[in-house]
CHARMM internal coordinates of N, CA and C (Angstrom, degrees):
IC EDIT
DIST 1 N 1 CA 1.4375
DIST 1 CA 1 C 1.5197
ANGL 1 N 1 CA 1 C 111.30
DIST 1 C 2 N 1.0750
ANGL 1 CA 1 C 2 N 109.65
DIHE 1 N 1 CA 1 C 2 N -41.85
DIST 2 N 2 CA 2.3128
ANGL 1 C 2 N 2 CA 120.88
DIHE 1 CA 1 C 2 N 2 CA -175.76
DIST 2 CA 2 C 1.7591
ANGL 2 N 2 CA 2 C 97.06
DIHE 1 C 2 N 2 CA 2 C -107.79
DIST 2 C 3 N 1.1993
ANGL 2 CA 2 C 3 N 114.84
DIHE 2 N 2 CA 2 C 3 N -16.17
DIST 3 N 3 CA 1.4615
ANGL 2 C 3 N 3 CA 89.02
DIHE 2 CA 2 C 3 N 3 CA 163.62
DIST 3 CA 3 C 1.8263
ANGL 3 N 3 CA 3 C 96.72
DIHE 2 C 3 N 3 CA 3 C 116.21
DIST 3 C 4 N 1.0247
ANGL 3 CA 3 C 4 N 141.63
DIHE 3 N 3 CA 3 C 4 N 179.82
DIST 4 N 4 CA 1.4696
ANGL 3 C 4 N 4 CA 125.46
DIHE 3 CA 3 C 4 N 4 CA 167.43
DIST 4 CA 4 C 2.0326
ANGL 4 N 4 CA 4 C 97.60
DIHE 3 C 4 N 4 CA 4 C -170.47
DIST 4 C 5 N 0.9931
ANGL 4 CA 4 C 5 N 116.31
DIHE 4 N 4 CA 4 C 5 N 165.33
DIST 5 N 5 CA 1.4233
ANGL 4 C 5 N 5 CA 137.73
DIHE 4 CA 4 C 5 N 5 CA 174.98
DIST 5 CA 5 C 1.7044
ANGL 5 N 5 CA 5 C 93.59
DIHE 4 C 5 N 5 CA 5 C 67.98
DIST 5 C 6 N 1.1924
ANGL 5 CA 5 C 6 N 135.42
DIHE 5 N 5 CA 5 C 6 N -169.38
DIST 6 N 6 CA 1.5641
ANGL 5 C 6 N 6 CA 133.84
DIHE 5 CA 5 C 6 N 6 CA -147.28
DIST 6 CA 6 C 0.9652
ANGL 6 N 6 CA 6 C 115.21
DIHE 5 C 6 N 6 CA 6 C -75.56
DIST 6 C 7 N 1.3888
ANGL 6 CA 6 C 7 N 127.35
DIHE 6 N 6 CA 6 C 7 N 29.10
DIST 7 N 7 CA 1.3180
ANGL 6 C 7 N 7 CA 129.44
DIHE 6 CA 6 C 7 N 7 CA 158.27
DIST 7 CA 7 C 1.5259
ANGL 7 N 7 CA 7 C 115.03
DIHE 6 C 7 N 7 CA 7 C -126.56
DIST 7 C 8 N 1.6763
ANGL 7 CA 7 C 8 N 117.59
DIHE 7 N 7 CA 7 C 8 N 21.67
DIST 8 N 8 CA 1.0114
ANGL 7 C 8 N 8 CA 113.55
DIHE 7 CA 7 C 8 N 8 CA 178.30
DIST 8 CA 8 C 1.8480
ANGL 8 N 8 CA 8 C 114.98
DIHE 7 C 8 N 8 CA 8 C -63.76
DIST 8 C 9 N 1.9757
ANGL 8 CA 8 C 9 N 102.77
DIHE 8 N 8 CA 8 C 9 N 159.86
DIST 9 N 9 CA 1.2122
ANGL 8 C 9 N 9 CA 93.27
DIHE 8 CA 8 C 9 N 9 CA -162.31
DIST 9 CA 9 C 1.8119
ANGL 9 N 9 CA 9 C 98.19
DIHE 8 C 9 N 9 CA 9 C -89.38
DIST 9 C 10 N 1.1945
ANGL 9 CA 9 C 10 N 117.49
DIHE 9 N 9 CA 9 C 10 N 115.49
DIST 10 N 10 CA 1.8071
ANGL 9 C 10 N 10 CA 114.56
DIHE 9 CA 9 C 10 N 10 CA 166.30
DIST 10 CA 10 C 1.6721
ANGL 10 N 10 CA 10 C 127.94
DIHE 9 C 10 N 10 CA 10 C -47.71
DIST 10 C 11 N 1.2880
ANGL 10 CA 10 C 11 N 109.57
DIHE 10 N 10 CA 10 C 11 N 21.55
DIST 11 N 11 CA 1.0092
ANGL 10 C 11 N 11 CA 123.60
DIHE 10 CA 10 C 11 N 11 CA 169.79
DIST 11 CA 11 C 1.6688
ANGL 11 N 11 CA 11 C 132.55
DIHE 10 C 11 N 11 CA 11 C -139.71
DIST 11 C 12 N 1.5042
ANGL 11 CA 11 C 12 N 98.10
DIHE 11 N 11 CA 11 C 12 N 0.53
DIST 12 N 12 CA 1.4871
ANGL 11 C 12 N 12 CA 123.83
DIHE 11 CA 11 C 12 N 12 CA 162.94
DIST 12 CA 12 C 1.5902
ANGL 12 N 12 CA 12 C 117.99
DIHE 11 C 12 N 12 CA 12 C -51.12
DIST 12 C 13 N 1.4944
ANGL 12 CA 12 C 13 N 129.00
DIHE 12 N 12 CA 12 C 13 N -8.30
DIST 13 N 13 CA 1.2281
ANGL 12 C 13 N 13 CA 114.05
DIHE 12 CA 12 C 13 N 13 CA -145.48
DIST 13 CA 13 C 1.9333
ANGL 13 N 13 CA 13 C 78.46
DIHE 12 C 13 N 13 CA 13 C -111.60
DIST 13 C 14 N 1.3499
ANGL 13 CA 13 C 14 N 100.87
DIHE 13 N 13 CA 13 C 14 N -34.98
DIST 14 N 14 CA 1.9291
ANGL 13 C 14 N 14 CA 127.75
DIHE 13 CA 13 C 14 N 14 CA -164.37
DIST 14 CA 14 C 1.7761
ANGL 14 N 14 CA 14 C 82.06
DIHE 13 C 14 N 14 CA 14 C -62.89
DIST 14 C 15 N 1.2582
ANGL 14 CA 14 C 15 N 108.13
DIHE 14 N 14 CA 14 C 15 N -81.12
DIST 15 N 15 CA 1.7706
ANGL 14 C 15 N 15 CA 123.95
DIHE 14 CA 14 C 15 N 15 CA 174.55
DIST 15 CA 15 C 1.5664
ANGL 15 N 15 CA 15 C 106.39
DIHE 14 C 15 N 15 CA 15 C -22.39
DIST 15 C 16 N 1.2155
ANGL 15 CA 15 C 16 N 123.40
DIHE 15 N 15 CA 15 C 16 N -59.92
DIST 16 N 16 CA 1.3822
ANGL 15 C 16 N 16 CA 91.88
DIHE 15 CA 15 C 16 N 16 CA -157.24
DIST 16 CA 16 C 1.7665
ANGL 16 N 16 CA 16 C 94.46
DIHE 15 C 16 N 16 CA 16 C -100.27
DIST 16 C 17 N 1.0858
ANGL 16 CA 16 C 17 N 119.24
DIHE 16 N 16 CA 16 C 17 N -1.65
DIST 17 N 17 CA 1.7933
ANGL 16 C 17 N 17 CA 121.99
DIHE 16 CA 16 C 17 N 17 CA 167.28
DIST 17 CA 17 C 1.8870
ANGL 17 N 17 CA 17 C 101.62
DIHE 16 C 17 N 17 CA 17 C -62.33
DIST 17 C 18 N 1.5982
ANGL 17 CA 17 C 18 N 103.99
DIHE 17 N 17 CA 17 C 18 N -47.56
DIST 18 N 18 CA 1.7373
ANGL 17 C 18 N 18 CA 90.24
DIHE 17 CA 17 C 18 N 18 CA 166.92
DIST 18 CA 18 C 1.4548
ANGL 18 N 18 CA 18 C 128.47
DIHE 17 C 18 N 18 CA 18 C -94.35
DIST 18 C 19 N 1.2195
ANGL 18 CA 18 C 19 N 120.48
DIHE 18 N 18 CA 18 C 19 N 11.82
DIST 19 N 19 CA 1.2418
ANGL 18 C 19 N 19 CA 145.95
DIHE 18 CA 18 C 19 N 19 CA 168.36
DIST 19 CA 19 C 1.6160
ANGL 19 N 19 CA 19 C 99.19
DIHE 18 C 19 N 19 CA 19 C -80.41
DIST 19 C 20 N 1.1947
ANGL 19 CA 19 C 20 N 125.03
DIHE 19 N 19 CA 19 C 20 N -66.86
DIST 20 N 20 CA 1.8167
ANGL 19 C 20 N 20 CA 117.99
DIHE 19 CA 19 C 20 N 20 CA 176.37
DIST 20 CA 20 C 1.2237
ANGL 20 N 20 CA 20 C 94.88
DIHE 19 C 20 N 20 CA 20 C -58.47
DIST 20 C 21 N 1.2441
ANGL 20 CA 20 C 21 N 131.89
DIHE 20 N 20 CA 20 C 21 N -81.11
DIST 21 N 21 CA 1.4657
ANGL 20 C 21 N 21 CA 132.87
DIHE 20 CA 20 C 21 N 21 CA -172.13
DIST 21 CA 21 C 1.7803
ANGL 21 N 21 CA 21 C 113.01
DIHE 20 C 21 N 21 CA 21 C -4.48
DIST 21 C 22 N 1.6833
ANGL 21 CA 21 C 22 N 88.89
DIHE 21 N 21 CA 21 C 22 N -71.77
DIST 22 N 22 CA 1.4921
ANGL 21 C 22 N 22 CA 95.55
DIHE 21 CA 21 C 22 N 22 CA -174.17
DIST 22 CA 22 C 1.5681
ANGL 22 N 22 CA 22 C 133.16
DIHE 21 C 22 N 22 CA 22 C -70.34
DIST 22 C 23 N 1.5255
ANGL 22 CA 22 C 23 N 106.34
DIHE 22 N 22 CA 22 C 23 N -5.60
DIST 23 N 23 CA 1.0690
ANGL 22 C 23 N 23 CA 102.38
DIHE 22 CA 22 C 23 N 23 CA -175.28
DIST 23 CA 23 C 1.9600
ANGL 23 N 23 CA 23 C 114.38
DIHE 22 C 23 N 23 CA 23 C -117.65
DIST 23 C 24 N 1.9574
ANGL 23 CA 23 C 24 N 95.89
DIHE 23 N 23 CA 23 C 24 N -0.40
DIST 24 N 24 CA 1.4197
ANGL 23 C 24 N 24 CA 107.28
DIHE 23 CA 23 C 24 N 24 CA 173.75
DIST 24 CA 24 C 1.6279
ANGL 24 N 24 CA 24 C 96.69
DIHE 23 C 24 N 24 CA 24 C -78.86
DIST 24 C 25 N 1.3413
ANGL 24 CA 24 C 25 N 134.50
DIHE 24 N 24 CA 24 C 25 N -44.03
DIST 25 N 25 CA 0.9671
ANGL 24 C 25 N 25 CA 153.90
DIHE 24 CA 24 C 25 N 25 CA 165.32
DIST 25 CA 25 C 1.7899
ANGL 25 N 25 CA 25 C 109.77
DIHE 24 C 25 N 25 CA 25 C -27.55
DIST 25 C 26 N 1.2706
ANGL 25 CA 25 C 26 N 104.03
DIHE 25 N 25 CA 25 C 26 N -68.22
DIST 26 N 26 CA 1.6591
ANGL 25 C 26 N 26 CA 106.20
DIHE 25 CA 25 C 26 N 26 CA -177.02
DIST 26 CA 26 C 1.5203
ANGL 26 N 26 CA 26 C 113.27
DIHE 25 C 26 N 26 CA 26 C -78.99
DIST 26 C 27 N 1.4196
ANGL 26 CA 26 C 27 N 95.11
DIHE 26 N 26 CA 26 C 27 N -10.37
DIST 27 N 27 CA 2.1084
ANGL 26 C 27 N 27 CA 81.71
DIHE 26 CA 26 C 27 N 27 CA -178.42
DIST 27 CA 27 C 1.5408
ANGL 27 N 27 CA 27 C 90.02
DIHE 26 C 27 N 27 CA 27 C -110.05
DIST 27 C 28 N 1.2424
ANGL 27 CA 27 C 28 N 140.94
DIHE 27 N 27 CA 27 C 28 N 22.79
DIST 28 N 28 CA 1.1933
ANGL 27 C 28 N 28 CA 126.44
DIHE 27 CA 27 C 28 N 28 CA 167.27
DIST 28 CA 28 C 1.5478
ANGL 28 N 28 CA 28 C 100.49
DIHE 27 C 28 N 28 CA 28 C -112.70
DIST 28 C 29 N 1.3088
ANGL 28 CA 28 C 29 N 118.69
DIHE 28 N 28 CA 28 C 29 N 19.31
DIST 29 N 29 CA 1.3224
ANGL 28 C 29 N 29 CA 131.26
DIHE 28 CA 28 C 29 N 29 CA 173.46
DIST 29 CA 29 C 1.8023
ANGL 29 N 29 CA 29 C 128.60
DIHE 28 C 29 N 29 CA 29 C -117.89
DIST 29 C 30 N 1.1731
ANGL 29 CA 29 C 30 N 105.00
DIHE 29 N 29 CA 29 C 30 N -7.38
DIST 30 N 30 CA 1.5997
ANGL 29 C 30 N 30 CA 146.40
DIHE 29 CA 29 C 30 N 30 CA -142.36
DIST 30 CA 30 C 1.3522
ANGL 30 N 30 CA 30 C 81.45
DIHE 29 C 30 N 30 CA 30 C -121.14
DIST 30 C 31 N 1.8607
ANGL 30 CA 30 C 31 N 99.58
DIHE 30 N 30 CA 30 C 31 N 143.44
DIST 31 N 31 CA 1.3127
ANGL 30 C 31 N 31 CA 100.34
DIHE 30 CA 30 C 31 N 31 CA 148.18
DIST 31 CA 31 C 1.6848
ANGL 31 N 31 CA 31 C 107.90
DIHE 30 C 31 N 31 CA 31 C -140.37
DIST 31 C 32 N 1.7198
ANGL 31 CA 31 C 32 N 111.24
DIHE 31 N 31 CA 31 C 32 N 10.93
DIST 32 N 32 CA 1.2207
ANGL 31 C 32 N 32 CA 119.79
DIHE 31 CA 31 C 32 N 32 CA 168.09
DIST 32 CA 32 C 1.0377
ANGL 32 N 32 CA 32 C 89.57
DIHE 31 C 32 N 32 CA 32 C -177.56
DIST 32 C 33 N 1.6524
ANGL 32 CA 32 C 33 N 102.60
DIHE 32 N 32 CA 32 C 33 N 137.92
DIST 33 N 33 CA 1.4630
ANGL 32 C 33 N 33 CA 136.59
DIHE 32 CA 32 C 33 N 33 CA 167.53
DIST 33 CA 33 C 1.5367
ANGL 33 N 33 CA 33 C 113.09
DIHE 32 C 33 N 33 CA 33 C -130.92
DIST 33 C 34 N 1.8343
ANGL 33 CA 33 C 34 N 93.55
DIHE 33 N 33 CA 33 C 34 N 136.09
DIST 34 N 34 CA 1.0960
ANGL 33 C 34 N 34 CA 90.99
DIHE 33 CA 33 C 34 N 34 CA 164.06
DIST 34 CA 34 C 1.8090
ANGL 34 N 34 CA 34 C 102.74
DIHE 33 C 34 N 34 CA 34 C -155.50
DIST 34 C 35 N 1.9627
ANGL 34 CA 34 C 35 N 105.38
DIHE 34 N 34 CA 34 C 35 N -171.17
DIST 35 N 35 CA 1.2592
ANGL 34 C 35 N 35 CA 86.28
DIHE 34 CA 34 C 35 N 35 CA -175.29
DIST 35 CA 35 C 1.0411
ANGL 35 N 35 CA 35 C 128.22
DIHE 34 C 35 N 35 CA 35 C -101.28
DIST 35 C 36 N 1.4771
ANGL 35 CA 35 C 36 N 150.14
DIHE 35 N 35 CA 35 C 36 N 174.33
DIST 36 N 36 CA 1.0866
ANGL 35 C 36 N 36 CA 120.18
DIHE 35 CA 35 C 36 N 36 CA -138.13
DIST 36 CA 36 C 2.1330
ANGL 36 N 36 CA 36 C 80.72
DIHE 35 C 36 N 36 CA 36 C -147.71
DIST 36 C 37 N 1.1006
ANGL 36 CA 36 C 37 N 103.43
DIHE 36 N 36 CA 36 C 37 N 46.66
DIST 37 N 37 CA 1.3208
ANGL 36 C 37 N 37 CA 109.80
DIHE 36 CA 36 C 37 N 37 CA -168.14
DIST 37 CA 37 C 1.5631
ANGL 37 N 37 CA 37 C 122.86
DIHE 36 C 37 N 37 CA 37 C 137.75
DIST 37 C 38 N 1.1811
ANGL 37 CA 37 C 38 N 134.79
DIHE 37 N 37 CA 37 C 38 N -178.19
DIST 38 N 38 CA 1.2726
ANGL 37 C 38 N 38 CA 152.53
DIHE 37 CA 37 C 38 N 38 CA -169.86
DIST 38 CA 38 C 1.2483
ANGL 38 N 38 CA 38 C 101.08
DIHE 37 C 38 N 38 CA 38 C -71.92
DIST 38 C 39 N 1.0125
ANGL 38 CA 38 C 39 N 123.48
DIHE 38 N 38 CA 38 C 39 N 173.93
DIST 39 N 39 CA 1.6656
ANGL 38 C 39 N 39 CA 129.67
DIHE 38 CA 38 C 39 N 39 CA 168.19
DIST 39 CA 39 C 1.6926
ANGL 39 N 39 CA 39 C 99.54
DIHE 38 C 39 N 39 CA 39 C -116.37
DIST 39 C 40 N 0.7409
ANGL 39 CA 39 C 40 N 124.80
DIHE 39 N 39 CA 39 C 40 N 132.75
DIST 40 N 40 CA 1.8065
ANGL 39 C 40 N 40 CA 133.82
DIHE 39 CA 39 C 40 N 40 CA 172.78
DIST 40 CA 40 C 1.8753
ANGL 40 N 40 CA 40 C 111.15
DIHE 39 C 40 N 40 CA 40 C -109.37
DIST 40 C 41 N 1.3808
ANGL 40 CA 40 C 41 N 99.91
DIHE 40 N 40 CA 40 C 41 N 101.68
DIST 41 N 41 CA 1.2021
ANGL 40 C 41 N 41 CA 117.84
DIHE 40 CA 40 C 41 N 41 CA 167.75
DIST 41 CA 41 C 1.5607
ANGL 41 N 41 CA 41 C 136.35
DIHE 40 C 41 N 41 CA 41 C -30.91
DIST 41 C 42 N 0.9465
ANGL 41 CA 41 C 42 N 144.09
DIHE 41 N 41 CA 41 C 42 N 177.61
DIST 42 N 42 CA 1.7274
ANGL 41 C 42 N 42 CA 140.87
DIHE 41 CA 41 C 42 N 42 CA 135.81
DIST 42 CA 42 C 0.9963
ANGL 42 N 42 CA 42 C 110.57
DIHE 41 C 42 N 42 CA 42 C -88.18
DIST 42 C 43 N 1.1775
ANGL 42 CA 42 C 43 N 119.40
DIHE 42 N 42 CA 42 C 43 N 132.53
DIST 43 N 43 CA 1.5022
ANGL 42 C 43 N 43 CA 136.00
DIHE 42 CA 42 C 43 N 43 CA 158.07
DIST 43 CA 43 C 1.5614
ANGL 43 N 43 CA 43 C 134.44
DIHE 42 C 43 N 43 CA 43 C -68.72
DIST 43 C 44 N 1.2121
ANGL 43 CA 43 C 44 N 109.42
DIHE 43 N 43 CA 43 C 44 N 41.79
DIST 44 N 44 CA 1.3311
ANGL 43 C 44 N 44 CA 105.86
DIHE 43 CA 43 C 44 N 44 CA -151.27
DIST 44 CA 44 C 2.2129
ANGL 44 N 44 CA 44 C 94.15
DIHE 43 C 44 N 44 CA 44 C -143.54
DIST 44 C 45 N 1.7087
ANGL 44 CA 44 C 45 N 101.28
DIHE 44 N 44 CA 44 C 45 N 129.54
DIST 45 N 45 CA 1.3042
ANGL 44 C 45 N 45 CA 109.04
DIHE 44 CA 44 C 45 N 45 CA 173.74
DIST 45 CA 45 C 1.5888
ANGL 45 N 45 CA 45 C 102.58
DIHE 44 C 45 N 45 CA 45 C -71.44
DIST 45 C 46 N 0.8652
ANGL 45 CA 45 C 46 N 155.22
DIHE 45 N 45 CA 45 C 46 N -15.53
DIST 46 N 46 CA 0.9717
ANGL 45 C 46 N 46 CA 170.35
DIHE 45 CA 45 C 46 N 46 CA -150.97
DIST 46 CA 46 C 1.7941
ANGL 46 N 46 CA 46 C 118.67
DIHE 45 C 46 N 46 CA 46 C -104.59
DIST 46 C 47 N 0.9237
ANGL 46 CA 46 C 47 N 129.43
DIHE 46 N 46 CA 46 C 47 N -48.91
DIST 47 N 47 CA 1.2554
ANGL 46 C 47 N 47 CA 153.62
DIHE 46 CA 46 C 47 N 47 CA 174.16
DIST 47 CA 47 C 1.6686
ANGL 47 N 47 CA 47 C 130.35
DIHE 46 C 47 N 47 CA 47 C -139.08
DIST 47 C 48 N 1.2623
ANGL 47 CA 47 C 48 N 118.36
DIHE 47 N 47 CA 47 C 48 N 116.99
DIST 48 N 48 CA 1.3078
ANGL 47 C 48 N 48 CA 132.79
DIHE 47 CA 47 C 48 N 48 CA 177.20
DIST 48 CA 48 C 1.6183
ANGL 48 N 48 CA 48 C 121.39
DIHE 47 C 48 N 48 CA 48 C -88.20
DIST 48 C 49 N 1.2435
ANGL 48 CA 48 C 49 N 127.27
DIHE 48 N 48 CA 48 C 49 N 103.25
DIST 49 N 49 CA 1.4167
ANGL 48 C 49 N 49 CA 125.63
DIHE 48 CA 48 C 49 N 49 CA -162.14
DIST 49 CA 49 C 1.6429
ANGL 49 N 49 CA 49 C 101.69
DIHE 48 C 49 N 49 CA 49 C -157.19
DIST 49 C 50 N 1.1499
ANGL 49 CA 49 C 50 N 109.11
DIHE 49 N 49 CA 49 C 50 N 168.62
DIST 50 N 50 CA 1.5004
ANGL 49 C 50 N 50 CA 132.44
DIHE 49 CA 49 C 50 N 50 CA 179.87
DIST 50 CA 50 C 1.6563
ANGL 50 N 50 CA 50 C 93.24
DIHE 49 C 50 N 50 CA 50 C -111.64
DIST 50 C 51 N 1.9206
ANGL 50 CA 50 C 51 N 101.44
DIHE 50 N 50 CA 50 C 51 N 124.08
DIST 51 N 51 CA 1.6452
ANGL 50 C 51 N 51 CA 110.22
DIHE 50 CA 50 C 51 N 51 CA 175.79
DIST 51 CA 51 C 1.2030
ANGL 51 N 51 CA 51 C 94.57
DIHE 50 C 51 N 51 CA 51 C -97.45
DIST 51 C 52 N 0.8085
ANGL 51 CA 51 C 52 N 127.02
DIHE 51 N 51 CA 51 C 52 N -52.36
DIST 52 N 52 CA 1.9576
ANGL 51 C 52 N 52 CA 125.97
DIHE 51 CA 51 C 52 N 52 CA -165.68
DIST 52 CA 52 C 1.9857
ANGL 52 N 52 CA 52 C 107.44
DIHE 51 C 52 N 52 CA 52 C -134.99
DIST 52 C 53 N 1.2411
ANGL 52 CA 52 C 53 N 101.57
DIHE 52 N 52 CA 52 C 53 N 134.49
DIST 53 N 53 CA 1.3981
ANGL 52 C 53 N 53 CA 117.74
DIHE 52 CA 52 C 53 N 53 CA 171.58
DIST 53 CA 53 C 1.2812
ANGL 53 N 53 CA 53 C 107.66
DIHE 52 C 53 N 53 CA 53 C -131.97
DIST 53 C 54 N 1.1846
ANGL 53 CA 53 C 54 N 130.60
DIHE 53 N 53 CA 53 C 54 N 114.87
DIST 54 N 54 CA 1.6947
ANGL 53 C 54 N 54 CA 134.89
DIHE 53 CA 53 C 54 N 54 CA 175.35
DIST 54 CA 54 C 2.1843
ANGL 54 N 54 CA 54 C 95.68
DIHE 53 C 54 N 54 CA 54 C -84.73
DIST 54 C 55 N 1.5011
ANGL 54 CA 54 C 55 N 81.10
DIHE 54 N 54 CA 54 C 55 N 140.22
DIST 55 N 55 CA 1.1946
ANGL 54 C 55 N 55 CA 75.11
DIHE 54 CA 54 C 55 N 55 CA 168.39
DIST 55 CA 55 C 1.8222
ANGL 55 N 55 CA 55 C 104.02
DIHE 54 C 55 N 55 CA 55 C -145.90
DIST 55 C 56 N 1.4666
ANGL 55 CA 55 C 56 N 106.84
DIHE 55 N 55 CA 55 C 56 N 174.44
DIST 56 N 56 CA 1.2008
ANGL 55 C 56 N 56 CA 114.60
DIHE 55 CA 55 C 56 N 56 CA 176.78
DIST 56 CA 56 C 1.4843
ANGL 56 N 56 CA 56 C 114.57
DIHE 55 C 56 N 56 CA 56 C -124.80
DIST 56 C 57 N 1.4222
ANGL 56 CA 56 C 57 N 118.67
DIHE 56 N 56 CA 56 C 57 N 121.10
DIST 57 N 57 CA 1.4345
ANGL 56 C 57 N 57 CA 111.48
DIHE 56 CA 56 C 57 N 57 CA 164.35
DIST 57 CA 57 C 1.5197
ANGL 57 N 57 CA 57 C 127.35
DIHE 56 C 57 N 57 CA 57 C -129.96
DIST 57 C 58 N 0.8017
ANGL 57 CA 57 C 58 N 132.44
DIHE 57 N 57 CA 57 C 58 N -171.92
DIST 58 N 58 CA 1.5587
ANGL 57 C 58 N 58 CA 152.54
DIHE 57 CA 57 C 58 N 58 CA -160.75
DIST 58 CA 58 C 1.8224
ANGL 58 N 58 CA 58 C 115.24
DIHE 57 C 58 N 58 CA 58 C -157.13
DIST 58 C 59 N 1.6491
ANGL 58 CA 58 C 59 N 101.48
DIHE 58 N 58 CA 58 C 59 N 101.17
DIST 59 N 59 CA 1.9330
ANGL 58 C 59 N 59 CA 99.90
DIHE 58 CA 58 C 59 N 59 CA 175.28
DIST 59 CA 59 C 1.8424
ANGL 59 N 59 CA 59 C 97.33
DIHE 58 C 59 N 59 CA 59 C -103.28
END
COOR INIT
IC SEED 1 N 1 CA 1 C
IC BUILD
């Protein structure tokens, strides 16, 4: 996901510490999720990522 051997990203470790954060946070708030649409990719040879995810929930 951040990349690994000498081009790892030095800020991968920060990213996914608020990456759990934010998402222990919303499903401990949740009592169903779902999606609320397609997922739309990046376009890019270069990098593999999710630009937009619609989602649907219920607290």
């Amino acid at each position: 996901m951040f990349g690994h051997g000498p081009h790892f990203c030095l800020g991968a470790l920060l990213a996914r510490a608020q990456m759990m954060a934010l998402f222990g946070d919303v499903l401990s708030r949740t009592t169903w999720l779902d999606a609320a649409g397609d997922p739309v990719l990046l376009r890019s040879s270069f990098q593999r990522g999710v630009k937009h995810l619609p989602l649907r929930w219920q607290s």
